[in-house]
C-alpha positions in Angstrom: 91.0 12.0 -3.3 91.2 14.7 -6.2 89.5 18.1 -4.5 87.4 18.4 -7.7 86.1 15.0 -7.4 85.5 15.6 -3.8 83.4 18.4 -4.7 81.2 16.8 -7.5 80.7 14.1 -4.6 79.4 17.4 -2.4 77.5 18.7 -4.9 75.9 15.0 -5.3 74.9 15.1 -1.9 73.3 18.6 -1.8 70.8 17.4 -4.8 70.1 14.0 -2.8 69.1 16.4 0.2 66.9 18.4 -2.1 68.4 21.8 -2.1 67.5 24.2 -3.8 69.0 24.8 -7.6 70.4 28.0 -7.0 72.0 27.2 -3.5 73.9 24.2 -5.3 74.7 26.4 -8.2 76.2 29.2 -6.0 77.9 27.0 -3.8 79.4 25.2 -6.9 80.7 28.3 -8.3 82.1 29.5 -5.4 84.0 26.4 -4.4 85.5 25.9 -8.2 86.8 29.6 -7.5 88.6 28.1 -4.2 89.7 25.1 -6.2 91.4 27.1 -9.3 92.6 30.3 -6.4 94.8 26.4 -4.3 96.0 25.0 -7.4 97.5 28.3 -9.2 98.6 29.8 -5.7 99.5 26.8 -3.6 99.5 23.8 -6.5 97.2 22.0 -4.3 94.9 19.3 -6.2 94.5 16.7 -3.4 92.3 16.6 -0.4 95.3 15.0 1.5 97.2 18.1 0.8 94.5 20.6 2.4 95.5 22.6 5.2 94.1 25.4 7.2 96.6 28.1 6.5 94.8 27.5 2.6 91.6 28.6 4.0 93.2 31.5 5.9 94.9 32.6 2.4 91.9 32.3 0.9 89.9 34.7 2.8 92.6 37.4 2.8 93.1 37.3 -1.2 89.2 37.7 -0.9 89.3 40.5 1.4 91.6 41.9 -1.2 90.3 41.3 -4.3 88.8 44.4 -5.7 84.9 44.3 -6.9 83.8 43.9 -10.4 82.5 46.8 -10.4 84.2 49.1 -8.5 88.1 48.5 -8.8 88.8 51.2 -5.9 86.5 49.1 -3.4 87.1 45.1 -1.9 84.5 42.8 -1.7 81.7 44.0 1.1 82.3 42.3 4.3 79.3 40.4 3.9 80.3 38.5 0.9 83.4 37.8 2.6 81.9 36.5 5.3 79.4 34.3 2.9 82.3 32.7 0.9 83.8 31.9 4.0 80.3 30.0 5.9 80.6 28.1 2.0 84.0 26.7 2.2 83.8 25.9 5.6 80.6 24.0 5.4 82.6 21.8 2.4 85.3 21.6 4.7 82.8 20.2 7.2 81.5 17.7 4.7 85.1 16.9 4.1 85.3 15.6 8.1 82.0 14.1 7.9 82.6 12.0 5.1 86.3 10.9 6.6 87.9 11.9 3.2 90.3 14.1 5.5 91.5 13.1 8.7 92.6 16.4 10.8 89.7 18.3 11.0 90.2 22.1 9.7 86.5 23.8 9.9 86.8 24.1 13.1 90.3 25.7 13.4 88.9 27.9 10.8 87.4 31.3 11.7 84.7 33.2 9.8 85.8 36.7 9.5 83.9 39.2 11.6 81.1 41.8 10.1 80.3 44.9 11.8 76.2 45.7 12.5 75.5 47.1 8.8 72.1 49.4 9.2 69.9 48.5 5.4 67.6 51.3 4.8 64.4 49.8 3.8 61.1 51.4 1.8 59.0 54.2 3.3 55.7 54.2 2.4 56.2 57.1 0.0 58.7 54.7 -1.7 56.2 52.1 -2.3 54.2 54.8 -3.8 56.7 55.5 -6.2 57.8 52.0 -6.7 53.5 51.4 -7.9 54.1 54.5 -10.2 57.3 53.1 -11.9 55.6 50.2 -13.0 54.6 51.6 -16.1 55.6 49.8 -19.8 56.3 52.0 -22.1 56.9 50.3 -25.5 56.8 52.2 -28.6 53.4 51.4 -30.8 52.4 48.9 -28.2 49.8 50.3 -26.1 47.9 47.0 -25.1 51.4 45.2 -24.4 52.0 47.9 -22.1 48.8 47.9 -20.4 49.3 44.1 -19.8 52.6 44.7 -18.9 51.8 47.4 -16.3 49.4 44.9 -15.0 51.6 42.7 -14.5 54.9 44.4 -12.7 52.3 46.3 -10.7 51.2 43.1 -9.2 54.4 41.6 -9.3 55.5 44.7 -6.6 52.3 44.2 -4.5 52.5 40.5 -3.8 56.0 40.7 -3.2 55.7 43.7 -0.9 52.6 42.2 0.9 53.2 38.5 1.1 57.1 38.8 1.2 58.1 35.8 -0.8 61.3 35.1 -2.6 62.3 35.6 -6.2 62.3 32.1 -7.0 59.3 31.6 -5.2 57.7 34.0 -7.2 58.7 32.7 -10.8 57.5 29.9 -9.5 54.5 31.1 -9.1 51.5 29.0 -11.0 48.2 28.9 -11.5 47.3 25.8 -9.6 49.0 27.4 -6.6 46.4 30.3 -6.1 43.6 29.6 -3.9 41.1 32.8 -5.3 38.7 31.7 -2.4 40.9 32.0 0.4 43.5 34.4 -0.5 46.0 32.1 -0.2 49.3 31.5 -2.5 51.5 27.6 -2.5 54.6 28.9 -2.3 57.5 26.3 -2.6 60.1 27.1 -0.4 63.3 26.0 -0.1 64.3 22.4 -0.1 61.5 21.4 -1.8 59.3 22.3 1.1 55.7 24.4 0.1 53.9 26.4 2.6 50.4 28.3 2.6 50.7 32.0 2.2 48.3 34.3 2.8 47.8 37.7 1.0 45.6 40.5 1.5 43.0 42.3 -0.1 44.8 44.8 -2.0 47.6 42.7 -2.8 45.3 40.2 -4.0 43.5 42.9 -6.4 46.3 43.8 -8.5 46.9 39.8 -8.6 43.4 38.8 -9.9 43.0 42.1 -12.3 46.1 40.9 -14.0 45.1 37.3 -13.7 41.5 37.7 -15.4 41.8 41.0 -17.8 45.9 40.7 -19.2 47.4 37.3 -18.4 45.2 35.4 -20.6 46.0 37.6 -23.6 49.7 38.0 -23.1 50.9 35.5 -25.4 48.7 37.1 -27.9 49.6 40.6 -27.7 53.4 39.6 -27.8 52.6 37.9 -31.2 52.9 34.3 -30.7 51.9 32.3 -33.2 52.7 29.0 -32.1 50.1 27.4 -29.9 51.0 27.1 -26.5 50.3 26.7 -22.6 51.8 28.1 -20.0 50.5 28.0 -16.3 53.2 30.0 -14.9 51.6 33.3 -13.1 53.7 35.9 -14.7 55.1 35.8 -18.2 57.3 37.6 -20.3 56.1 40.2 -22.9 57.0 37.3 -25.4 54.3 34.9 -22.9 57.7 32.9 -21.6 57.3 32.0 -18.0 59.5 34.7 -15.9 62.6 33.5 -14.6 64.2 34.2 -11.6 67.2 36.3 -13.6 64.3 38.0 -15.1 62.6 38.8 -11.9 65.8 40.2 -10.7 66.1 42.5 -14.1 63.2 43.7 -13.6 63.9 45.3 -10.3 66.7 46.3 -11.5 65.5 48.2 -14.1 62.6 48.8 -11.4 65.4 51.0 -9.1 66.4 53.2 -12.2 62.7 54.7 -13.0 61.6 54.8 -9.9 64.0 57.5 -8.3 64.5 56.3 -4.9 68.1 57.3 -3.9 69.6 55.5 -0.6 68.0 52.1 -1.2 68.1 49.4 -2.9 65.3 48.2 -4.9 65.3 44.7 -5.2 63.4 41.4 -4.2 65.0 41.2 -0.7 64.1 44.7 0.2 60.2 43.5 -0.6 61.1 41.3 2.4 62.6 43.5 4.6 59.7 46.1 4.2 57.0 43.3 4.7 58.7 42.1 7.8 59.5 45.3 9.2 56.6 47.3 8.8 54.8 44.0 10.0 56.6 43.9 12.8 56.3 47.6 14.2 52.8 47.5 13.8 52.7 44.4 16.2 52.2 41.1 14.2 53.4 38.3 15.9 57.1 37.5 15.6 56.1 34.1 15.4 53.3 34.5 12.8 55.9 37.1 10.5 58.3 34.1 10.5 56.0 31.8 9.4 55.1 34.1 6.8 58.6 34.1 5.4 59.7 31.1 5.9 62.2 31.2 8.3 63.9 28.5 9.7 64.2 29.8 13.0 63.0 32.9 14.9 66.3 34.4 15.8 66.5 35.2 11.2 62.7 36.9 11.5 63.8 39.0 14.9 67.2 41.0 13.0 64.0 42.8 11.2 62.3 44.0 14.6 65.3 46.0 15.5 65.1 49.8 15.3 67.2 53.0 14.7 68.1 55.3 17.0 65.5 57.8 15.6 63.2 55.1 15.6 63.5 54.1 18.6 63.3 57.5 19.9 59.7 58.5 18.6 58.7 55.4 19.5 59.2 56.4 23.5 57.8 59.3 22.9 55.2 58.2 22.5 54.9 55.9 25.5 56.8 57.7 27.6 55.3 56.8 31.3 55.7 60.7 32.1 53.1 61.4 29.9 49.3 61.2 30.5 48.3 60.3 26.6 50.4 58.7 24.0 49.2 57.5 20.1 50.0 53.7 18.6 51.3 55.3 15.5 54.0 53.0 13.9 53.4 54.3 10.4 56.7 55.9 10.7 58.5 53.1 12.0 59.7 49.9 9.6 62.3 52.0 7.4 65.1 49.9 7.8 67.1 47.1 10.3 70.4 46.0 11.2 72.1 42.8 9.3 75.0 41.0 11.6 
């Protein structure tokens, strides 16, 4: 069989088992990469034809490919590492389908990644992250306020609740129970789940909802009539995307002025389920909050740094008579594998 009509087949089977669009997308792009890198390099077309040295090959041109944006620097480790768990999963599929015969995922080793330590927010950070919310367009000072309203409580539902990008655009109306505090999030695979949210973070939600949402389109100057019940919308009353979410946090890291970290959707995540975590929620109950498929993805947040883990016998030490619960320290970071 043709490899590119192998992997339309793959790609067939990932939308039959309801993943998500991104995840097909990615894994599509990826895997036409692979394709075009066998048939320049190796003039491989044919499944028949497929052999494990390829995928060796593959993940050392990776390895030294130099980044888009950085031609003195590889690819991180961790990218690596994710184009390899893609094309060996395929490669899988491959088996599992009997369209090859010798099976090669299994001769096939992942390169290793060393323990990366991800500095996550302080809560000075999140301060500052709040304070960059700001809009500032020129001669539009109820688009701004609206605006502001909006980012602000874009950062504090992320932050508090932890939920994805996507499964913040997708976000509507319909999915916020105002009684309960509760958001219907739909997680990946088509799967929803009830997520709860707290006071504050449900403030900034519901003074955005009542006092700016509903005029957003208006403000931006639409004329055409026209209703929208995603939450958050564009400054033109367009439903935010998922590359728009990512923009803004983007642009988000730039005002903000927080050197050392990375301000985006993920690190929301991290800081929910660290600082969660060090003040003693549940492992079980933070993993349901996220989504997790299993607990050993929630418990890579609850490990600590050195420092960290320091103060934090301290102040339990047995040799001393009186110690303080004080994790409000604790949470700024955790170790990816």
């Amino acid at each position: 069989m043709r490899l590119d009509i192998a992997l339309k087949d793959y790609v067939t089977a990932h939308e039959i088992d309801n993943c998500s669009e991104h995840t097909i997308r990615e894994q599509r792009r990826l895997l036409l990469a692979f394709l075009a890198w066998l048939r320049s390099e190796h003039n491989v077309t044919d499944t028949d034809d497929l052999r494990v040295t390829h995928l060796r090959g593959w993940i050392a041109y990776l390895q030294k490919k130099p980044h888009k944006n950085h031609q003195d620097k590889g690819l991180k480790d961790s990218t690596v590492y994710q184009y390899g768990r893609i094309l060996q999963t395929f490669c899988h599929w491959l088996e599992h389908e009997e369209i090859i015969e010798k099976p090669i995922s299994t001769r096939f080793k992942l390169p290793k990644m060393e323990k990366q330590f991800i500095p996550t927010f302080t809560p000075d950070d999140v301060q500052k992250l709040l304070a960059a919310c700001e809009a500032k367009y020129q001669h539009k000072p109820e688009l701004n306020k609206a605006l502001t309203a909006r980012n602000r409580a874009m950062v504090s539902v992320m932050l508090d609740t932890g939920i994805r990008r996507s499964e913040l655009a997708g976000l509507r109306l319909c999915d916020i129970d105002r009684e309960l505090r509760l958001l219907v999030v739909h997680r990946k695979g088509n799967k929803w789940q009830q997520v709860p949210i707290s006071r504050d973070g449900f403030k900034s939600l519901h003074e955005y909802l009542t006092k700016y949402r509903p005029h957003l389109s208006k403000i931006a100057g639409i004329t055409k009539a026209r209703k929208e019940d995603r939450v958050f919308l564009t400054a033109y009353g367009e439903p935010l995307t998922v590359g728009g979410v990512s923009c803004f946090f983007t642009n988000l890291q730039r005002k903000a002025g927080i050197d050392g970290k990375v301000v985006s959707p993920h690190n929301c995540r991290r800081y929910m389920a660290t600082t969660q975590l060090a003040m003693g929620r549940s492992p079980l109950d933070v993993q349901r909050q996220m989504g997790h498929t299993t607990l050993n993805m929630t418990n890579r947040y609850a490990s600590l740094t050195t420092e960290q883990l320091q103060r934090s016998h301290e102040e339990f030490s047995p040799l001393r008579a009186k110690g303080t619960n004080d994790f409000k320290h604790m949470g700024s970071g955790y170790w990816e594998e």
